[in-house]
MDAnalysis code that builds the backbone (N, CA, C; Angstrom):
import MDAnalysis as mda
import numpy as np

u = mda.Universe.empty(267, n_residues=89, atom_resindex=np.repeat(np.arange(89), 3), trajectory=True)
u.add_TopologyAttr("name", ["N", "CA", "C"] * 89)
u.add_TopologyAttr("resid", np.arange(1, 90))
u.add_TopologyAttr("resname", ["UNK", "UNK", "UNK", "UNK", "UNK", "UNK", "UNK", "UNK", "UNK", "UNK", "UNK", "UNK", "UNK", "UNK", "UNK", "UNK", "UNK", "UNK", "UNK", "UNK", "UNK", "UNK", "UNK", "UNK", "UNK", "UNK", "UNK", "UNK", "UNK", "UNK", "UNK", "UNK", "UNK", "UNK", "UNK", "UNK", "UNK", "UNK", "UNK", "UNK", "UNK", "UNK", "UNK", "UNK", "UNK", "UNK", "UNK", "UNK", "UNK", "UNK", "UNK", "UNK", "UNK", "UNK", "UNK", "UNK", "UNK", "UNK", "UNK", "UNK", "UNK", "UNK", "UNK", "UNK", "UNK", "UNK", "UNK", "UNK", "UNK", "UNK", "UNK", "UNK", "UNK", "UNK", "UNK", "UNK", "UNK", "UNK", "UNK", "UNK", "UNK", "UNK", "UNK", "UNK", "UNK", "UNK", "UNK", "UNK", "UNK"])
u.atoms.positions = np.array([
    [34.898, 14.426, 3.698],
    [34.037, 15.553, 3.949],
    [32.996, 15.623, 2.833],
    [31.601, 15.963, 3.348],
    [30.596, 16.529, 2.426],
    [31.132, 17.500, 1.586],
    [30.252, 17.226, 0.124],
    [29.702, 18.191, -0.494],
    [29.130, 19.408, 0.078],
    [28.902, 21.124, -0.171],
    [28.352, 21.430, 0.488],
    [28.293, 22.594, -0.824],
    [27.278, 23.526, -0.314],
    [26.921, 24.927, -1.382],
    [28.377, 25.436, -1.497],
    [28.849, 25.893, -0.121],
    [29.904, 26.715, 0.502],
    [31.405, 26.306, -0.509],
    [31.539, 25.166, -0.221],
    [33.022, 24.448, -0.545],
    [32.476, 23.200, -1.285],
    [32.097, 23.314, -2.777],
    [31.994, 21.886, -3.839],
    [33.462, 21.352, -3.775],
    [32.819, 19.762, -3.969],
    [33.677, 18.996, -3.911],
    [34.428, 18.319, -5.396],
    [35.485, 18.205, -5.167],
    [35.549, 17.610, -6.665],
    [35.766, 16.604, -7.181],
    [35.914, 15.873, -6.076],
    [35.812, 14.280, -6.217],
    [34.652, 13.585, -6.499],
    [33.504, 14.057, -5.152],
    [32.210, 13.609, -4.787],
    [31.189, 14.235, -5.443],
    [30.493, 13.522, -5.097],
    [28.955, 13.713, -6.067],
    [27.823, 14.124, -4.491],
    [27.558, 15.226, -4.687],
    [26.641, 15.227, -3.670],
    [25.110, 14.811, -4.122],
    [24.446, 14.080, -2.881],
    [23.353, 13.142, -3.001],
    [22.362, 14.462, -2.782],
    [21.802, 14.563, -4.162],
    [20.194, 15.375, -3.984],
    [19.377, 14.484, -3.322],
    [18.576, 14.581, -2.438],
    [17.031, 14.061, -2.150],
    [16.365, 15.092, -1.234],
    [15.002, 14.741, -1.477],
    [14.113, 15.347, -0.415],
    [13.627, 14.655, 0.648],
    [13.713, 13.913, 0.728],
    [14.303, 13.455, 2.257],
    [15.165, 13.202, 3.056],
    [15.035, 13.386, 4.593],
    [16.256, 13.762, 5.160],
    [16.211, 12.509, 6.155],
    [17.344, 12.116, 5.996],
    [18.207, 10.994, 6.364],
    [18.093, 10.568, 7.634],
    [18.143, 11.637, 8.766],
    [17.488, 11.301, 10.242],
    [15.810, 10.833, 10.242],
    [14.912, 11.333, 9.057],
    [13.592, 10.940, 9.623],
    [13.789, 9.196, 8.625],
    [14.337, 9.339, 7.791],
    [14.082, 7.691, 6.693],
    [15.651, 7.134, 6.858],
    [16.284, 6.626, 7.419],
    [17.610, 5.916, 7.547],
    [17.902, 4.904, 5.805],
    [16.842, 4.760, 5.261],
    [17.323, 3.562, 4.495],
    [17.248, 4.983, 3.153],
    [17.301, 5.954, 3.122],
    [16.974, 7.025, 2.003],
    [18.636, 7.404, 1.872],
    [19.636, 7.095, 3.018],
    [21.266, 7.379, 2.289],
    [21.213, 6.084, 1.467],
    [21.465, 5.012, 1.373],
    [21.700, 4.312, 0.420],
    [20.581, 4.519, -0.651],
    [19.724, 5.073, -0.666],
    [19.153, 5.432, -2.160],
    [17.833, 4.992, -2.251],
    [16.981, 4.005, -1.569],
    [15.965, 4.062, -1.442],
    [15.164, 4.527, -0.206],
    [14.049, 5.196, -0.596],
    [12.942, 5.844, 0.476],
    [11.899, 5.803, -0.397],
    [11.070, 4.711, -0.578],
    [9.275, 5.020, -0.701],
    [8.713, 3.793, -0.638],
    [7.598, 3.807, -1.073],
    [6.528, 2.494, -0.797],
    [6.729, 2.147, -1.926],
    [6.355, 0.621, -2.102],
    [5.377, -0.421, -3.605],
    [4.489, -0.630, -3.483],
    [3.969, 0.810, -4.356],
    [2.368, 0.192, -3.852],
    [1.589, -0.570, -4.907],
    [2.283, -1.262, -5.257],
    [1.994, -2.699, -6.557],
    [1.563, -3.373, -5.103],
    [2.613, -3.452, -4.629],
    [3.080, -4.599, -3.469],
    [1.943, -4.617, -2.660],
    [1.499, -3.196, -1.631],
    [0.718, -3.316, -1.027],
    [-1.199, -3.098, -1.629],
    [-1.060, -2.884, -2.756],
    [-2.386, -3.013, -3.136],
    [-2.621, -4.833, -3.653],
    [-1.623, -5.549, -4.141],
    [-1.802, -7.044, -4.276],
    [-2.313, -7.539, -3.017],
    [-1.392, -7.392, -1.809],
    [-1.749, -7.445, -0.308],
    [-2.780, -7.323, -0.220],
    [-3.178, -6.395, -0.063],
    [-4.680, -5.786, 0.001],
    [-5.571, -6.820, -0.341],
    [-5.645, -6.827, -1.814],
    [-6.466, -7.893, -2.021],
    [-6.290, -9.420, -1.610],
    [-5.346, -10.176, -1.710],
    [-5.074, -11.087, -0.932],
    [-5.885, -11.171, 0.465],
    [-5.683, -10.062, 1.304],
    [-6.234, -10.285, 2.335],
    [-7.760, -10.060, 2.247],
    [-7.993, -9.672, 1.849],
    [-10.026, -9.114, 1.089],
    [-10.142, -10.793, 0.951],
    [-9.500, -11.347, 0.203],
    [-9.962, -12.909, -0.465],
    [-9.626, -13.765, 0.908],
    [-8.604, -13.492, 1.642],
    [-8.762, -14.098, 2.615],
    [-9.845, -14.212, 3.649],
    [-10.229, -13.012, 4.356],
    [-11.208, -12.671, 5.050],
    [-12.575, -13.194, 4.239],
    [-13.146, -13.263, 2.997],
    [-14.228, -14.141, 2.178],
    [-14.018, -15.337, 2.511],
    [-12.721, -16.125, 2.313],
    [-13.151, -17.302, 2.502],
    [-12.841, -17.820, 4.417],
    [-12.533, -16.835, 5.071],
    [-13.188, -17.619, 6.694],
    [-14.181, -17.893, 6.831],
    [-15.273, -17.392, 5.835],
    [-16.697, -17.450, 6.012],
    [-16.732, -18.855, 5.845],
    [-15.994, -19.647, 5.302],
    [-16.296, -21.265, 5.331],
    [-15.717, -21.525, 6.651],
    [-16.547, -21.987, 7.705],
    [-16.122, -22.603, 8.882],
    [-17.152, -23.165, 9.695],
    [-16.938, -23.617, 11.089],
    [-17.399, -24.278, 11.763],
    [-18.394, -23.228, 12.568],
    [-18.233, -22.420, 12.214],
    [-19.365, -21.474, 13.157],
    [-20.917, -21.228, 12.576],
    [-21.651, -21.703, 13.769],
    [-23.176, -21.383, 13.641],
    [-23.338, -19.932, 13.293],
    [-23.334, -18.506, 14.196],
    [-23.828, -17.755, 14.221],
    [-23.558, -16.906, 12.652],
    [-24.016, -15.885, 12.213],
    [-24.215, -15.223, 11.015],
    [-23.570, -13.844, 11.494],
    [-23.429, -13.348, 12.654],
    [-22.849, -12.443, 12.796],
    [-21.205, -11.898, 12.562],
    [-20.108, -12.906, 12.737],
    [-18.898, -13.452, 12.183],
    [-18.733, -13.008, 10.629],
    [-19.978, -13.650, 10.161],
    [-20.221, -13.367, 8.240],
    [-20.143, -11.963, 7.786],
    [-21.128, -11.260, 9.002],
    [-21.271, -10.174, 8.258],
    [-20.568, -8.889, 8.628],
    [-19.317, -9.604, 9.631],
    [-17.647, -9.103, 10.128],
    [-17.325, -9.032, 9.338],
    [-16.576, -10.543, 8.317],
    [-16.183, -10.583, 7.822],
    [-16.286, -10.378, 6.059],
    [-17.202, -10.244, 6.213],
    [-17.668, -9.652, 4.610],
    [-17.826, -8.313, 4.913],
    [-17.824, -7.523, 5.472],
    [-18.065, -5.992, 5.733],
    [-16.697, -5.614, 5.562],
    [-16.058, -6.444, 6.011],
    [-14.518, -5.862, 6.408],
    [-14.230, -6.093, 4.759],
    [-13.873, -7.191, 4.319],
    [-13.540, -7.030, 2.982],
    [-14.177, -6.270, 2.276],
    [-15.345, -6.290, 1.754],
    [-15.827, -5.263, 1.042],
    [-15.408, -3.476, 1.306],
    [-15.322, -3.679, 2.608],
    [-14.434, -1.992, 2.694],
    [-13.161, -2.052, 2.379],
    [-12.544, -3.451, 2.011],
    [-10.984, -3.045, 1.671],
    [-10.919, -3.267, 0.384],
    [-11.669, -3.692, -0.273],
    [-12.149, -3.608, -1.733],
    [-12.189, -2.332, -1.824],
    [-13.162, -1.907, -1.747],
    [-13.935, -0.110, -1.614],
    [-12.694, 0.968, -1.783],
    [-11.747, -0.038, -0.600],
    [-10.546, 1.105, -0.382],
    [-9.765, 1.253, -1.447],
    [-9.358, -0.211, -2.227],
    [-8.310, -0.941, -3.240],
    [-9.239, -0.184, -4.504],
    [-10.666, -0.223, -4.644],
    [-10.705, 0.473, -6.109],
    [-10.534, 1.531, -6.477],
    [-11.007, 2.543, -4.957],
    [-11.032, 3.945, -5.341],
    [-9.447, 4.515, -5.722],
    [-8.675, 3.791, -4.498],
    [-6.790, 3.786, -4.573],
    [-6.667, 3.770, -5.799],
    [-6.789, 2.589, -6.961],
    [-6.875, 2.704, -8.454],
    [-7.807, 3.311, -9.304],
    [-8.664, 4.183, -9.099],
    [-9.612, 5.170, -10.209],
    [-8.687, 6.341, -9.462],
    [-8.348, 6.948, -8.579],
    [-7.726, 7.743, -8.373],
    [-6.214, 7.943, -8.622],
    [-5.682, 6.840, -8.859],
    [-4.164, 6.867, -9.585],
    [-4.051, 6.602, -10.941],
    [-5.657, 6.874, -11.658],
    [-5.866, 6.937, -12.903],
    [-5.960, 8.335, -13.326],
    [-6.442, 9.141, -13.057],
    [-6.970, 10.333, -13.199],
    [-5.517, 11.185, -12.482],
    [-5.377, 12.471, -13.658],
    [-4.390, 13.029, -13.082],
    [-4.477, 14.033, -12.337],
    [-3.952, 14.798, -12.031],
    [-4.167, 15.467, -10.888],
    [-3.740, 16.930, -11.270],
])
């Protein structure tokens, strides 16, 4: 049986979190959040990816300026993400 306000337990350790277990399943064993190391490396990775499709077999210039638009907005996205997790809040 749970921990509870009503009847503490004295064996068990009841699990504080603020999240609740039906909306995040992997938050009972103890983790629930992002890496966002992880997904801002990503990020860029894919920015450098999308630059270099521009080397290919295609004539038209329109493709280029897909694909450089697109990176440069995920740049855009990736710096502000870091000047804003600089500054406190």
């Amino acid at each position: 049986m749970a921990a509870t306000e009503i009847e503490p337990a004295d064996k068990e350790r009841a699990v504080v979190s603020h999240v609740d277990t039906a909306e995040v399943p992997s938050a009972a064993w103890g983790w629930s959040g992002e890496s966002r190391k992880t997904f801002r490396i990503a990020g860029w990775i894919v920015a450098l990816i999308l630059v270099a499709m521009v080397i290919g077999n295609h004539k038209g210039k329109v493709e280029d300026i897909y694909l450089i638009g697109f990176a440069v907005l995920l740049a855009g996205i990736l710096i502000r993400d870091s000047i804003l997790r600089r500054k406190p809040r």
